[in-house]
mmCIF file of the N, C-alpha and C atoms, coordinates in Angstrom:
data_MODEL
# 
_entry.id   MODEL 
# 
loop_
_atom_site.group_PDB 
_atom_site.id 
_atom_site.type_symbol 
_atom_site.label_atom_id 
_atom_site.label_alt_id 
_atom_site.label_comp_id 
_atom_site.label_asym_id 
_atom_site.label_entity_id 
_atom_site.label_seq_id 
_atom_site.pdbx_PDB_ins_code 
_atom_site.Cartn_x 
_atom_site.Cartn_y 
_atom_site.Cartn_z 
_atom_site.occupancy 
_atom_site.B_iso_or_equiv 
_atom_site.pdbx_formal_charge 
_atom_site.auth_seq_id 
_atom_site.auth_comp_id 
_atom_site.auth_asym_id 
_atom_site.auth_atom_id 
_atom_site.pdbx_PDB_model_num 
ATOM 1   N N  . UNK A 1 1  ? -4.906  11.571 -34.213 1.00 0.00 ? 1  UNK A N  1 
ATOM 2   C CA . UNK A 1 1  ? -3.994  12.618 -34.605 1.00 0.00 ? 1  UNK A CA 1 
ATOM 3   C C  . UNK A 1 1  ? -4.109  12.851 -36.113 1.00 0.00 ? 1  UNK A C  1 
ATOM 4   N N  . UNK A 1 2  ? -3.951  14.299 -36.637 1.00 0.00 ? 2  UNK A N  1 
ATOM 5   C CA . UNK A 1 2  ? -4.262  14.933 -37.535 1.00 0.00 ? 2  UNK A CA 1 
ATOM 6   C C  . UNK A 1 2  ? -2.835  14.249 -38.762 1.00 0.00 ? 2  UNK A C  1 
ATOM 7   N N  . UNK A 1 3  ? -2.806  13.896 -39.651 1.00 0.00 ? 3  UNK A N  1 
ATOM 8   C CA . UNK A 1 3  ? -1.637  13.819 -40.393 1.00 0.00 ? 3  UNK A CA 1 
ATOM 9   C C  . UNK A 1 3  ? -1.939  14.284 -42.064 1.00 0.00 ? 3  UNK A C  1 
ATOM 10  N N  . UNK A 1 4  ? -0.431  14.639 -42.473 1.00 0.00 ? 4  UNK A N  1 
ATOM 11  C CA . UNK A 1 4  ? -0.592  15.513 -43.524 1.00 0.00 ? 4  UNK A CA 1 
ATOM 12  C C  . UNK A 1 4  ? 0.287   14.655 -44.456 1.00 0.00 ? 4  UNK A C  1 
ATOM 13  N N  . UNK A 1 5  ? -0.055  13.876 -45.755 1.00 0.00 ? 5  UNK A N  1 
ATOM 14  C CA . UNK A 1 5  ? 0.618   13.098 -47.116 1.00 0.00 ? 5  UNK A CA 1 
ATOM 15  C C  . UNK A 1 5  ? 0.826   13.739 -47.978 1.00 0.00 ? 5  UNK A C  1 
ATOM 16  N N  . UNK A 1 6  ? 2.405   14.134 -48.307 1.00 0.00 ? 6  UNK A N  1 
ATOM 17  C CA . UNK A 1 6  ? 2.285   15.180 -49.681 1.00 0.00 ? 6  UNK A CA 1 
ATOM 18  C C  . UNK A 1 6  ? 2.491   14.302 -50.848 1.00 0.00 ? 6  UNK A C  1 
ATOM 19  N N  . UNK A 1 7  ? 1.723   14.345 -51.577 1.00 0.00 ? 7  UNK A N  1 
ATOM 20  C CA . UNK A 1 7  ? 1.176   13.374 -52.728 1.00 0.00 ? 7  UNK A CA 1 
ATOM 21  C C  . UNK A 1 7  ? 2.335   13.730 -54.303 1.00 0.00 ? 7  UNK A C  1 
ATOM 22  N N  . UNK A 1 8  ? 2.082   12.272 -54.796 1.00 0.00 ? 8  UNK A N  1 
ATOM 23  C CA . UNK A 1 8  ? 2.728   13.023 -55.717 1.00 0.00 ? 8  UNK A CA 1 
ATOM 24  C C  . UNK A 1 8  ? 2.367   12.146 -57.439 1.00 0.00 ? 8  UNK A C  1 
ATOM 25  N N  . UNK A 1 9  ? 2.799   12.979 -58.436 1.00 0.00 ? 9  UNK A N  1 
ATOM 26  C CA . UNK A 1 9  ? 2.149   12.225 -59.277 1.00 0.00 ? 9  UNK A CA 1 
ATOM 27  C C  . UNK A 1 9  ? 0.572   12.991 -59.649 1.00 0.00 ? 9  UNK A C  1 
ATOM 28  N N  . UNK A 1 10 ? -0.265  14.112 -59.008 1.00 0.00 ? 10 UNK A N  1 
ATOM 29  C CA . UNK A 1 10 ? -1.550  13.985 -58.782 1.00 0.00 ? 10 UNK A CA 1 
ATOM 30  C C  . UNK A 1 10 ? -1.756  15.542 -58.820 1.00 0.00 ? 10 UNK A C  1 
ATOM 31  N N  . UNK A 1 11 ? -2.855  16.130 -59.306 1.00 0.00 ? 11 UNK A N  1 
ATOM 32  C CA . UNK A 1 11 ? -3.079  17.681 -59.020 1.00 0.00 ? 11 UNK A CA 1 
ATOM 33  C C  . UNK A 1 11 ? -3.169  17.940 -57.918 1.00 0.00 ? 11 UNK A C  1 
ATOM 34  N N  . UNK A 1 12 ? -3.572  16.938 -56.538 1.00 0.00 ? 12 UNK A N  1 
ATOM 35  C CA . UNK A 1 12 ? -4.157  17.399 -55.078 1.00 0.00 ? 12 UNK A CA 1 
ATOM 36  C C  . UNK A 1 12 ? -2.765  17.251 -54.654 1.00 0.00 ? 12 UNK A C  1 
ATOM 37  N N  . UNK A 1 13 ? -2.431  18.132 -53.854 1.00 0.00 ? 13 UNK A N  1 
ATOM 38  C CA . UNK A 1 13 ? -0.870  18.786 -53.088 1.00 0.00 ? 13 UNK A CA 1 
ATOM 39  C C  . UNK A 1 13 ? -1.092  17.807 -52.263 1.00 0.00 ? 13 UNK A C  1 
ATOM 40  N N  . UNK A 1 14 ? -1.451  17.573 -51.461 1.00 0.00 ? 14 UNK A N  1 
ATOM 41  C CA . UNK A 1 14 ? -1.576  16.842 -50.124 1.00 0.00 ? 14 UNK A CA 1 
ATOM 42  C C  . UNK A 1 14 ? -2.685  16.091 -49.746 1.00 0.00 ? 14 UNK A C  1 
ATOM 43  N N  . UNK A 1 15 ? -2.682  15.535 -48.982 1.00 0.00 ? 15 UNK A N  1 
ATOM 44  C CA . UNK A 1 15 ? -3.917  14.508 -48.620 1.00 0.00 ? 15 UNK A CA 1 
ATOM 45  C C  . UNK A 1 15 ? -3.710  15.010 -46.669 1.00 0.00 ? 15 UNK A C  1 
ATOM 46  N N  . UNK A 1 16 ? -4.700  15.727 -46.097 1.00 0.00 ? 16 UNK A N  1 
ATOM 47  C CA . UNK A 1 16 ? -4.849  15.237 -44.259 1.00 0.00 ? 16 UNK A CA 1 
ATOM 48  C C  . UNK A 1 16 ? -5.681  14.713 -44.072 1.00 0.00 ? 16 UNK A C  1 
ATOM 49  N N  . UNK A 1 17 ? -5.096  13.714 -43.225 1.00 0.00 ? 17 UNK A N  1 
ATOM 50  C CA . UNK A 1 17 ? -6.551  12.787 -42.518 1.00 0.00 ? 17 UNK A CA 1 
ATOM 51  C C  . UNK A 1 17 ? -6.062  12.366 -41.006 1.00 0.00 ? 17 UNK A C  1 
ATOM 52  N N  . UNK A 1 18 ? -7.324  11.409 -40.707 1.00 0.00 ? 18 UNK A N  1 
ATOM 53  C CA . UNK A 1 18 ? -7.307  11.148 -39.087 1.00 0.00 ? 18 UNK A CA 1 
ATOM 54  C C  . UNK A 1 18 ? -7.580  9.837  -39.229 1.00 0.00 ? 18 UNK A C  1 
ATOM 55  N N  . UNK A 1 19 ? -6.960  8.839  -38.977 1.00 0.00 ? 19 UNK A N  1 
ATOM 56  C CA . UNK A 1 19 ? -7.458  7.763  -38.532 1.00 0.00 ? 19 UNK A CA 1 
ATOM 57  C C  . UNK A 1 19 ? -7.308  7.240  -36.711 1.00 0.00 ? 19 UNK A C  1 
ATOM 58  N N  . UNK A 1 20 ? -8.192  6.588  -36.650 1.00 0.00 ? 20 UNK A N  1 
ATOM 59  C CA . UNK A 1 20 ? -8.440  6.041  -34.926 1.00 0.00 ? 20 UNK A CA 1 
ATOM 60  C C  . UNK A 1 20 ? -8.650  4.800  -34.775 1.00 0.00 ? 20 UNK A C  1 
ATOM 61  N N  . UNK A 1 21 ? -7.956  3.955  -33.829 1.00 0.00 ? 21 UNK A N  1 
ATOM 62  C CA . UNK A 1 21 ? -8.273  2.333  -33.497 1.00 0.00 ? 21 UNK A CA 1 
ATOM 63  C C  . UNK A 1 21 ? -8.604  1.827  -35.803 1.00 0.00 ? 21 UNK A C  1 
ATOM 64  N N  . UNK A 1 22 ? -7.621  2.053  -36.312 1.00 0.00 ? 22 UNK A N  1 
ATOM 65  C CA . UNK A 1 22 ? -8.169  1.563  -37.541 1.00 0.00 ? 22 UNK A CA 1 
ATOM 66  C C  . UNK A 1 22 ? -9.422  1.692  -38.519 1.00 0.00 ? 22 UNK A C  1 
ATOM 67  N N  . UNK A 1 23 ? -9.485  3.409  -37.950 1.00 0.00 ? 23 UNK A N  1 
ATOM 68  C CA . UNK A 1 23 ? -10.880 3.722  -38.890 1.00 0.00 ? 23 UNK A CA 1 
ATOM 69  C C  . UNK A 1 23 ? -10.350 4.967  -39.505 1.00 0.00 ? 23 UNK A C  1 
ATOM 70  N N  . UNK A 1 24 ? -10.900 5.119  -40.773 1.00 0.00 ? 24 UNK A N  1 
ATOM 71  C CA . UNK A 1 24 ? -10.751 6.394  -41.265 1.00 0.00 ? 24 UNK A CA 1 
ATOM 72  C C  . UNK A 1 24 ? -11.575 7.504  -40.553 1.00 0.00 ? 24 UNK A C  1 
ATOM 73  N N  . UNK A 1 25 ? -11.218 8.718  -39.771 1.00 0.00 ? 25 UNK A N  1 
ATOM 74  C CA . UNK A 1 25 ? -12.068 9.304  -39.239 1.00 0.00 ? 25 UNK A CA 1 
ATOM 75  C C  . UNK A 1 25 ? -12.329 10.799 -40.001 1.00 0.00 ? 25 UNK A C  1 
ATOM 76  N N  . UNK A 1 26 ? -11.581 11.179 -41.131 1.00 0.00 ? 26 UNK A N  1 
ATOM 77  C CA . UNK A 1 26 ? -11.889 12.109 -41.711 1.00 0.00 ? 26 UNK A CA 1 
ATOM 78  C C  . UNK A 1 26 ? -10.129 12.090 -42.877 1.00 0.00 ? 26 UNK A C  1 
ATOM 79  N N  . UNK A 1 27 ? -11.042 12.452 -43.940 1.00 0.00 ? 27 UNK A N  1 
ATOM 80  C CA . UNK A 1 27 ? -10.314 12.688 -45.144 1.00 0.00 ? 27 UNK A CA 1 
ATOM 81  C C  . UNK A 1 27 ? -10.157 14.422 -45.676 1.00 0.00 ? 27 UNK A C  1 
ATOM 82  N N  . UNK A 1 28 ? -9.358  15.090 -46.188 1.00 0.00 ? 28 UNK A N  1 
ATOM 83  C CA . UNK A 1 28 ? -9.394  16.120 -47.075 1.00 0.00 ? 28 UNK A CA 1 
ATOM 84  C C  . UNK A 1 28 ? -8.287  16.000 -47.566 1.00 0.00 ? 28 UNK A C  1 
ATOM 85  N N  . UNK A 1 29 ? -8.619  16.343 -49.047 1.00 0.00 ? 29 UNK A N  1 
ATOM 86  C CA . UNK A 1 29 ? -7.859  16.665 -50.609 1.00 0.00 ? 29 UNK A CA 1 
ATOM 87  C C  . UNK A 1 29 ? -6.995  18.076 -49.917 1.00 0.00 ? 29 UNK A C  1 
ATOM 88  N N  . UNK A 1 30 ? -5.850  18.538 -50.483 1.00 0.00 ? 30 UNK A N  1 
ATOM 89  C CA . UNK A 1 30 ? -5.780  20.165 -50.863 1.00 0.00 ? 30 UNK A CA 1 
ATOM 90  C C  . UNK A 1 30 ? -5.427  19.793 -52.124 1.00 0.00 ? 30 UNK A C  1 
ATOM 91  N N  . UNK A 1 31 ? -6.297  20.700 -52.762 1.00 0.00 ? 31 UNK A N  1 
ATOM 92  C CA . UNK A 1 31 ? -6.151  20.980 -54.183 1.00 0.00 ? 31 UNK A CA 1 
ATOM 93  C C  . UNK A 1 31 ? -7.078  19.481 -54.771 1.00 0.00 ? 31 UNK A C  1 
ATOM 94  N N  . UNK A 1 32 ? -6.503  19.225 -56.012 1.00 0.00 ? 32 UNK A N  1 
ATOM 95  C CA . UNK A 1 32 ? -7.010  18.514 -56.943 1.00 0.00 ? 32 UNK A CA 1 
ATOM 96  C C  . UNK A 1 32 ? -8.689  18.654 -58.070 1.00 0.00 ? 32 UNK A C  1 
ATOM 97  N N  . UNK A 1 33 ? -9.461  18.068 -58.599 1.00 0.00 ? 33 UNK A N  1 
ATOM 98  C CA . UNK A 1 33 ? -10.703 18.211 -58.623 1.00 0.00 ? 33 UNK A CA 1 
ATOM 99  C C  . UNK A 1 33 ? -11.216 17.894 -57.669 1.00 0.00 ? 33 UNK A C  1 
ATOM 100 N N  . UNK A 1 34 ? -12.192 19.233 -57.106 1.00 0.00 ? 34 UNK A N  1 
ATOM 101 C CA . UNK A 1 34 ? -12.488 19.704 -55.936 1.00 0.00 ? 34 UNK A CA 1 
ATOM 102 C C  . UNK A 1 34 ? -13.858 18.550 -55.680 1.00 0.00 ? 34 UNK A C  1 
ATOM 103 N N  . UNK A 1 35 ? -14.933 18.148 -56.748 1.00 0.00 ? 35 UNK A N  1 
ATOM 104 C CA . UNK A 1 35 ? -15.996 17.402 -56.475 1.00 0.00 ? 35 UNK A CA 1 
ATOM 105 C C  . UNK A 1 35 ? -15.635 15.786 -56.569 1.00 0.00 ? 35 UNK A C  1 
ATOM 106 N N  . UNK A 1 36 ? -14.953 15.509 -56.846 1.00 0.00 ? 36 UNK A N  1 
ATOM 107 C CA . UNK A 1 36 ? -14.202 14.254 -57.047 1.00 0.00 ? 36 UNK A CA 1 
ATOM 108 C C  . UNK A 1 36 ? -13.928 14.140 -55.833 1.00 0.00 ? 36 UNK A C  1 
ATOM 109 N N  . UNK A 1 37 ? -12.670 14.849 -54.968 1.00 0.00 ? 37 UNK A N  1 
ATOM 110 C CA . UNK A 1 37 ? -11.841 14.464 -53.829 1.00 0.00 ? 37 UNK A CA 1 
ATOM 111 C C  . UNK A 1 37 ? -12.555 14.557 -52.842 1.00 0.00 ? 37 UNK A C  1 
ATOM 112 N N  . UNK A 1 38 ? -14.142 15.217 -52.972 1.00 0.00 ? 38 UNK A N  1 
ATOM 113 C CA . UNK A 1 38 ? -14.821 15.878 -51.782 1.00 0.00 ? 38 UNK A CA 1 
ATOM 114 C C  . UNK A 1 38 ? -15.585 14.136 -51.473 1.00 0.00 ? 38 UNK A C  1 
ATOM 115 N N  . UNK A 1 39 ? -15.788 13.758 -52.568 1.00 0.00 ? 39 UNK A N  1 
ATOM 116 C CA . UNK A 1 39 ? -17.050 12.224 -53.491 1.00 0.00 ? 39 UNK A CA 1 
ATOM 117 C C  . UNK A 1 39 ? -15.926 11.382 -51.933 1.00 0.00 ? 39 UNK A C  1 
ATOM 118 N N  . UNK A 1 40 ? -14.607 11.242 -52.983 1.00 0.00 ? 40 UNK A N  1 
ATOM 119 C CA . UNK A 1 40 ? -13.745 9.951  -52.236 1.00 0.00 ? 40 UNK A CA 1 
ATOM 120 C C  . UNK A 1 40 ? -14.110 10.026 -50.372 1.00 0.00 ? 40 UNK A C  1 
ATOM 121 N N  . UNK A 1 41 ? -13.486 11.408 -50.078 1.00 0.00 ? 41 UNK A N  1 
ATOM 122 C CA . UNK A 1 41 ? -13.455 11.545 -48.897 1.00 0.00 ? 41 UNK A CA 1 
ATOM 123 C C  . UNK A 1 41 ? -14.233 11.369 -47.714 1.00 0.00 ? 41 UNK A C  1 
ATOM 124 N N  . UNK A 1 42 ? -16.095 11.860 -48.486 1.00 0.00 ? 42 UNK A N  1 
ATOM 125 C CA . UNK A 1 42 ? -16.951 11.159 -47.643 1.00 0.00 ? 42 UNK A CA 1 
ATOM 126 C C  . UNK A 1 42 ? -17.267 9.938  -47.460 1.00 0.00 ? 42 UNK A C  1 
ATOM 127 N N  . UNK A 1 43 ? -16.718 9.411  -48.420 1.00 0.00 ? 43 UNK A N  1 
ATOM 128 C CA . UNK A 1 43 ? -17.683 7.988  -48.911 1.00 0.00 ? 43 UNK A CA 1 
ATOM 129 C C  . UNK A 1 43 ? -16.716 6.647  -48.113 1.00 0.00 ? 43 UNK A C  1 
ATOM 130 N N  . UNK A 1 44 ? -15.527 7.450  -47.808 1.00 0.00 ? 44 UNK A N  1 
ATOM 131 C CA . UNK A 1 44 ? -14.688 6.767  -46.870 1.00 0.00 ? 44 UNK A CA 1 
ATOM 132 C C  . UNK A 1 44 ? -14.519 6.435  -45.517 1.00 0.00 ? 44 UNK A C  1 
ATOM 133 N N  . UNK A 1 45 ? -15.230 8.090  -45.015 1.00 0.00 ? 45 UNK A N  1 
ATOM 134 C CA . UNK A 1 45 ? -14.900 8.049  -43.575 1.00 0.00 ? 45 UNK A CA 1 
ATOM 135 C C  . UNK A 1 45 ? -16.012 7.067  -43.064 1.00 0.00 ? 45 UNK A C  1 
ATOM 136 N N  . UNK A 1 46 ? -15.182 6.496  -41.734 1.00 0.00 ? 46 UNK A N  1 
ATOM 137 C CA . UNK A 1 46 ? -16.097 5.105  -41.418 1.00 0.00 ? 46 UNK A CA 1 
ATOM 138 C C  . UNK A 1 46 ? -15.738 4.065  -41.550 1.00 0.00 ? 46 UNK A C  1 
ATOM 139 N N  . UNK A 1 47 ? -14.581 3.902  -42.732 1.00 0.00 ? 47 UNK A N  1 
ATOM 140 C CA . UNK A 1 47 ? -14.386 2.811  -43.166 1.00 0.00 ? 47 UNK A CA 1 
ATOM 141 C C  . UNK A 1 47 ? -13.480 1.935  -42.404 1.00 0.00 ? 47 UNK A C  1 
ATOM 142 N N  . UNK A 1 48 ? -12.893 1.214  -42.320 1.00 0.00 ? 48 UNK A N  1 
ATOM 143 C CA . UNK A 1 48 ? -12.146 0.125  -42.158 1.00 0.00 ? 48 UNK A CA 1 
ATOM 144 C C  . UNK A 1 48 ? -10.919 0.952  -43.209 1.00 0.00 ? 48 UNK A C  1 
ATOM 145 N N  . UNK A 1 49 ? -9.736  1.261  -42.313 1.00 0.00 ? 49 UNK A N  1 
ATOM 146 C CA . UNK A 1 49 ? -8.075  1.366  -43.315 1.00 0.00 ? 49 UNK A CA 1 
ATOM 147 C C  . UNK A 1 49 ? -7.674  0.278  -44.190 1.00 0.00 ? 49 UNK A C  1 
ATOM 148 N N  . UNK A 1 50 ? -7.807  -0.868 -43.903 1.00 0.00 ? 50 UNK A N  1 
ATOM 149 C CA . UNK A 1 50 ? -7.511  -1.967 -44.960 1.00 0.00 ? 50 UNK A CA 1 
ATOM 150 C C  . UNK A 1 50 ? -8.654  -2.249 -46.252 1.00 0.00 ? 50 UNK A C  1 
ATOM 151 N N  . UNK A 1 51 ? -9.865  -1.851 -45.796 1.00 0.00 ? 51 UNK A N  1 
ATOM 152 C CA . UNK A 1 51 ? -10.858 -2.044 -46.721 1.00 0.00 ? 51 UNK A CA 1 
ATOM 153 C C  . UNK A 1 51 ? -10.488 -0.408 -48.147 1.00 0.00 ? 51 UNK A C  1 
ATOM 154 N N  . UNK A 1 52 ? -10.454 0.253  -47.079 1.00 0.00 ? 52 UNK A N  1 
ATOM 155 C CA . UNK A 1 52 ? -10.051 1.656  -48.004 1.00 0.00 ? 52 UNK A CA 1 
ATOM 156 C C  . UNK A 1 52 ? -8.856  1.712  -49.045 1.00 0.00 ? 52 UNK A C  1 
ATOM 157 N N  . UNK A 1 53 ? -7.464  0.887  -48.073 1.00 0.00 ? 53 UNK A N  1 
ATOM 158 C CA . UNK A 1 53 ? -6.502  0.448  -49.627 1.00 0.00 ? 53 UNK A CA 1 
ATOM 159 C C  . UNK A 1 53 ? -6.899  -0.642 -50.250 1.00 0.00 ? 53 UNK A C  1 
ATOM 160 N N  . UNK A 1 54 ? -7.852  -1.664 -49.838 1.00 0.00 ? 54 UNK A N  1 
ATOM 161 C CA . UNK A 1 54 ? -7.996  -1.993 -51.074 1.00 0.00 ? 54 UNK A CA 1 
ATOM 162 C C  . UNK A 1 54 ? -8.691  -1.930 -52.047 1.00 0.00 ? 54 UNK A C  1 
ATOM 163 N N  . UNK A 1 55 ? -9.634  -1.367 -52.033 1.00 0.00 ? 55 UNK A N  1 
ATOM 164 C CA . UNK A 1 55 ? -10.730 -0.352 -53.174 1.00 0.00 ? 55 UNK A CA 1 
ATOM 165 C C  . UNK A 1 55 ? -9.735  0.708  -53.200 1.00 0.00 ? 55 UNK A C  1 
ATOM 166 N N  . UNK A 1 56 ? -8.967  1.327  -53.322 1.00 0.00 ? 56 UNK A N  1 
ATOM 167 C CA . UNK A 1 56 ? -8.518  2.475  -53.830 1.00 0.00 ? 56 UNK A CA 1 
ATOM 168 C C  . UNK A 1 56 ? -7.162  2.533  -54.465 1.00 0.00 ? 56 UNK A C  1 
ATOM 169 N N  . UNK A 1 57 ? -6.135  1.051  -53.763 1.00 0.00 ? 57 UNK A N  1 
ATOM 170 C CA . UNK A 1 57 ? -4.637  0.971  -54.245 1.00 0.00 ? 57 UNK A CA 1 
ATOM 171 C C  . UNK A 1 57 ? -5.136  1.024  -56.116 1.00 0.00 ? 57 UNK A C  1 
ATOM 172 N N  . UNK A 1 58 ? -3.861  1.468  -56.736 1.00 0.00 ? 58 UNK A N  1 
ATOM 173 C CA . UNK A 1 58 ? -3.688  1.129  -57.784 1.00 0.00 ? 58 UNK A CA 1 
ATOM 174 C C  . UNK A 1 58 ? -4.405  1.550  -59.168 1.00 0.00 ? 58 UNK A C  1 
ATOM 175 N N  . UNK A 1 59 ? -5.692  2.571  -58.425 1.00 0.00 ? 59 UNK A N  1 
ATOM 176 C CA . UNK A 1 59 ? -6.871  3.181  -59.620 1.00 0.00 ? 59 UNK A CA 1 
ATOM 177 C C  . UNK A 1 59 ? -5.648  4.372  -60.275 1.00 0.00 ? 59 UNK A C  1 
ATOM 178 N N  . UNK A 1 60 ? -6.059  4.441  -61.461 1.00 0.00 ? 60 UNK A N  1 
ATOM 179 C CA . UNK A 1 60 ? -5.402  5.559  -62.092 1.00 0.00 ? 60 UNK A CA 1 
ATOM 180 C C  . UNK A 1 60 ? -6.065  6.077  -62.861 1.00 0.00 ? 60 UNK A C  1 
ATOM 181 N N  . UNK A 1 61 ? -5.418  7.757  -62.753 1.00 0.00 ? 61 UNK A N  1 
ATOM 182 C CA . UNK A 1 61 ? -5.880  8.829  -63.125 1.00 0.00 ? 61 UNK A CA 1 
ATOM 183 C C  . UNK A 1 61 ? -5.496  9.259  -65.004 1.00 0.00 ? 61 UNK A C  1 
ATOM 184 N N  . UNK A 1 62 ? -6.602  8.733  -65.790 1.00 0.00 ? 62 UNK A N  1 
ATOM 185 C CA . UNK A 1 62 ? -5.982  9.244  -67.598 1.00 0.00 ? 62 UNK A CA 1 
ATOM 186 C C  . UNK A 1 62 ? -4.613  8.350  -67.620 1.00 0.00 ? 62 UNK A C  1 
ATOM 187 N N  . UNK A 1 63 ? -3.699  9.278  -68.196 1.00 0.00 ? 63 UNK A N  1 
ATOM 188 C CA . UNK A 1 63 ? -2.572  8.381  -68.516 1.00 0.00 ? 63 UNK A CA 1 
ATOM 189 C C  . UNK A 1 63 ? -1.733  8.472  -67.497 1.00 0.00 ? 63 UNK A C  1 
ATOM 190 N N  . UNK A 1 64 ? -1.935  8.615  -66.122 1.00 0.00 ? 64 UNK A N  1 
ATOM 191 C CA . UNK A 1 64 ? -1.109  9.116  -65.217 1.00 0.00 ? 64 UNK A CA 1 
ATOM 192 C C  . UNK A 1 64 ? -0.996  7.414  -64.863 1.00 0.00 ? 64 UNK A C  1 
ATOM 193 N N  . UNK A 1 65 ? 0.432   7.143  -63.540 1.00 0.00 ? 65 UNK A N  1 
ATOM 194 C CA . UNK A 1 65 ? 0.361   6.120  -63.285 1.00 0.00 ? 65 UNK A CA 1 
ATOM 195 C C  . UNK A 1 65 ? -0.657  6.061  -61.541 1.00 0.00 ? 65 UNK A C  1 
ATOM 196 N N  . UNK A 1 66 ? -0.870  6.970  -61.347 1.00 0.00 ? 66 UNK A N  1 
ATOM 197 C CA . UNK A 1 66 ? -1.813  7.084  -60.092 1.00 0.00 ? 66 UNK A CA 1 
ATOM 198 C C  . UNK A 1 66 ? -2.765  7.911  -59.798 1.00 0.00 ? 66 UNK A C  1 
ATOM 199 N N  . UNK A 1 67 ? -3.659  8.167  -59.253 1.00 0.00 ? 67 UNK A N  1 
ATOM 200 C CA . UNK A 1 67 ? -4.619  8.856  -59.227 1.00 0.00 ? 67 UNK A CA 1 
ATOM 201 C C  . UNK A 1 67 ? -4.848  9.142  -57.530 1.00 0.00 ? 67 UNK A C  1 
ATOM 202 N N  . UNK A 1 68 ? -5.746  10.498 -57.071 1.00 0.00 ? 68 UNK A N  1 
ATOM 203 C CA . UNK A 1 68 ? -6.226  11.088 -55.872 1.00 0.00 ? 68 UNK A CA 1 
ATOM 204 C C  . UNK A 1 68 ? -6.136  9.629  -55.084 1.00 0.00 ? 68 UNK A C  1 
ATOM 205 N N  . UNK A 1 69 ? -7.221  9.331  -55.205 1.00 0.00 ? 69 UNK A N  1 
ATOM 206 C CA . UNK A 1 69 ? -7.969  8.135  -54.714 1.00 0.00 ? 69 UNK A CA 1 
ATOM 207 C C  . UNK A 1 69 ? -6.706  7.294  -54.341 1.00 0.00 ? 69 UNK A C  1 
ATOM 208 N N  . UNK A 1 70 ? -5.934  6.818  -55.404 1.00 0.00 ? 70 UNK A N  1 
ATOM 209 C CA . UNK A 1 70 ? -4.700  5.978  -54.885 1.00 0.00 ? 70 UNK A CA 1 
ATOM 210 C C  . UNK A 1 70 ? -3.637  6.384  -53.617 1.00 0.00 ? 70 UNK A C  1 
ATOM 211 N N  . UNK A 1 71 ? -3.285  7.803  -54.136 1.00 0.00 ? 71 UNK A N  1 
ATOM 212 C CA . UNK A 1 71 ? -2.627  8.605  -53.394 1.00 0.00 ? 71 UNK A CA 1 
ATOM 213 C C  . UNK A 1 71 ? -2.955  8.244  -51.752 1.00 0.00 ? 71 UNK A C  1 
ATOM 214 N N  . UNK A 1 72 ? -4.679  8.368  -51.719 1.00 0.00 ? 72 UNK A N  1 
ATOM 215 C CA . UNK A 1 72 ? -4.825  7.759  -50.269 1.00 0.00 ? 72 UNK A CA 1 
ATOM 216 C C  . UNK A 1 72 ? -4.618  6.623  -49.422 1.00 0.00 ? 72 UNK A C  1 
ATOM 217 N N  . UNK A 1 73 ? -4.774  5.563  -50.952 1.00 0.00 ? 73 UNK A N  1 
ATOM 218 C CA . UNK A 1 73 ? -4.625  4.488  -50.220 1.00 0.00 ? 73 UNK A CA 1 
ATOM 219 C C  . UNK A 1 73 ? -3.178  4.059  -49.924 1.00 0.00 ? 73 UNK A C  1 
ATOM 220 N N  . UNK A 1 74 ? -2.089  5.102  -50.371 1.00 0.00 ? 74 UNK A N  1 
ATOM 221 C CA . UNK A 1 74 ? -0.545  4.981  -50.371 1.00 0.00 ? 74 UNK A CA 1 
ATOM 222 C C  . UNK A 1 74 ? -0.717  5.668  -49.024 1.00 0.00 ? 74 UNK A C  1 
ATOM 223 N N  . UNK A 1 75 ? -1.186  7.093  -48.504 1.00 0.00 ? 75 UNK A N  1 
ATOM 224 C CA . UNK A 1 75 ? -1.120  7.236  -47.296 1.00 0.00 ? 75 UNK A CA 1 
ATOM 225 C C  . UNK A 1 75 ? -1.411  6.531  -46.356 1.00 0.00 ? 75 UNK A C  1 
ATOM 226 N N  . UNK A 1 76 ? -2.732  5.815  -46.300 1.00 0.00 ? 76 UNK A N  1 
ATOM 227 C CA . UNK A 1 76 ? -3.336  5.194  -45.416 1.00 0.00 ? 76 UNK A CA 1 
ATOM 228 C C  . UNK A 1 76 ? -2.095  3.469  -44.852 1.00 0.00 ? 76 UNK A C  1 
ATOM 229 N N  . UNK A 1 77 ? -1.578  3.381  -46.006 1.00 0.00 ? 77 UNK A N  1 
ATOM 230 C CA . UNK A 1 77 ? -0.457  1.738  -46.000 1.00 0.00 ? 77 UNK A CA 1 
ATOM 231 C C  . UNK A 1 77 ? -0.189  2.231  -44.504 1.00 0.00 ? 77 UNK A C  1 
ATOM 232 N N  . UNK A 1 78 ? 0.386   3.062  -44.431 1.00 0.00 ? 78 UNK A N  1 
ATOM 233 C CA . UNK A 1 78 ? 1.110   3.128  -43.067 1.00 0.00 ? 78 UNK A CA 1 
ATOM 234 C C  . UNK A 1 78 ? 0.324   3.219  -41.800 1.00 0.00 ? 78 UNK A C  1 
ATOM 235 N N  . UNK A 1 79 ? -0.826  3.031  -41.769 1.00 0.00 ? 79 UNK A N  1 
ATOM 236 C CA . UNK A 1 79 ? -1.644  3.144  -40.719 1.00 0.00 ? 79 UNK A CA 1 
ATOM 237 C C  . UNK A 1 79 ? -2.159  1.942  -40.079 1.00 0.00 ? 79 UNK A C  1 
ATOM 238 N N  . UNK A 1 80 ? -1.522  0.922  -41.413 1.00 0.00 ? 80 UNK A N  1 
ATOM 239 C CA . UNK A 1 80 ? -1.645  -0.567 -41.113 1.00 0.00 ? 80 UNK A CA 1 
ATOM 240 C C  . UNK A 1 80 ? -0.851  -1.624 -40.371 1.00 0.00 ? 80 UNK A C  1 
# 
C-alpha cells in the first residue's frame, strides 16, 4: 500500500512510498532538490526498512536540524 509522509523541517512537501514484507518498494520526494531526492530514492528501493533508517536517521541538511534523506528514515520508523 501506497503511503503519503508530510515532512517537515525540509523543502520536499512530502515523502510517498511503498513498502512490502519489510522492503522498500518505491520512494518519491514531492518537491525538494529534485536530483538529490531522485539519487536517495533509487538507491534505496530494495532495501531492507531497518537498514534504510539506519544510514539515513539523523543526516542533516546545512544548518537545518534534518534533512530529505532523514525525513525518510522518520517515515519509514513506522514500518518497523
Amino acid at each position: 500500500m501506497r503511503k503519503t509522509f508530510q515532512t517537515k523541517g525540509v523543502c520536499a512537501r512530502a515523502i510517498e512510498y511503498e513498502v512490502e514484507d519489510g522492503t522498500v518498494k518505491d520512494v518519491k520526494f514531492v518537491g525538494g532538490c529534485s536530483g538529490n531526492t531522485q539519487g536517495v530514492a533509487r538507491l534505496v528501493v530494495g532495501m531492507p526498512v531497518e537498514k534504510v533508517v539506519g544510514l539515513l536517521d539523523g543526516i542533516k541538511c546545512g544548518m537545518k536540524s534534518t534533512s530529505c534523506p532523514a525525513q525518510l528514515a522518520q517515515a519509514l520508523k513506522s514500518e518497523m
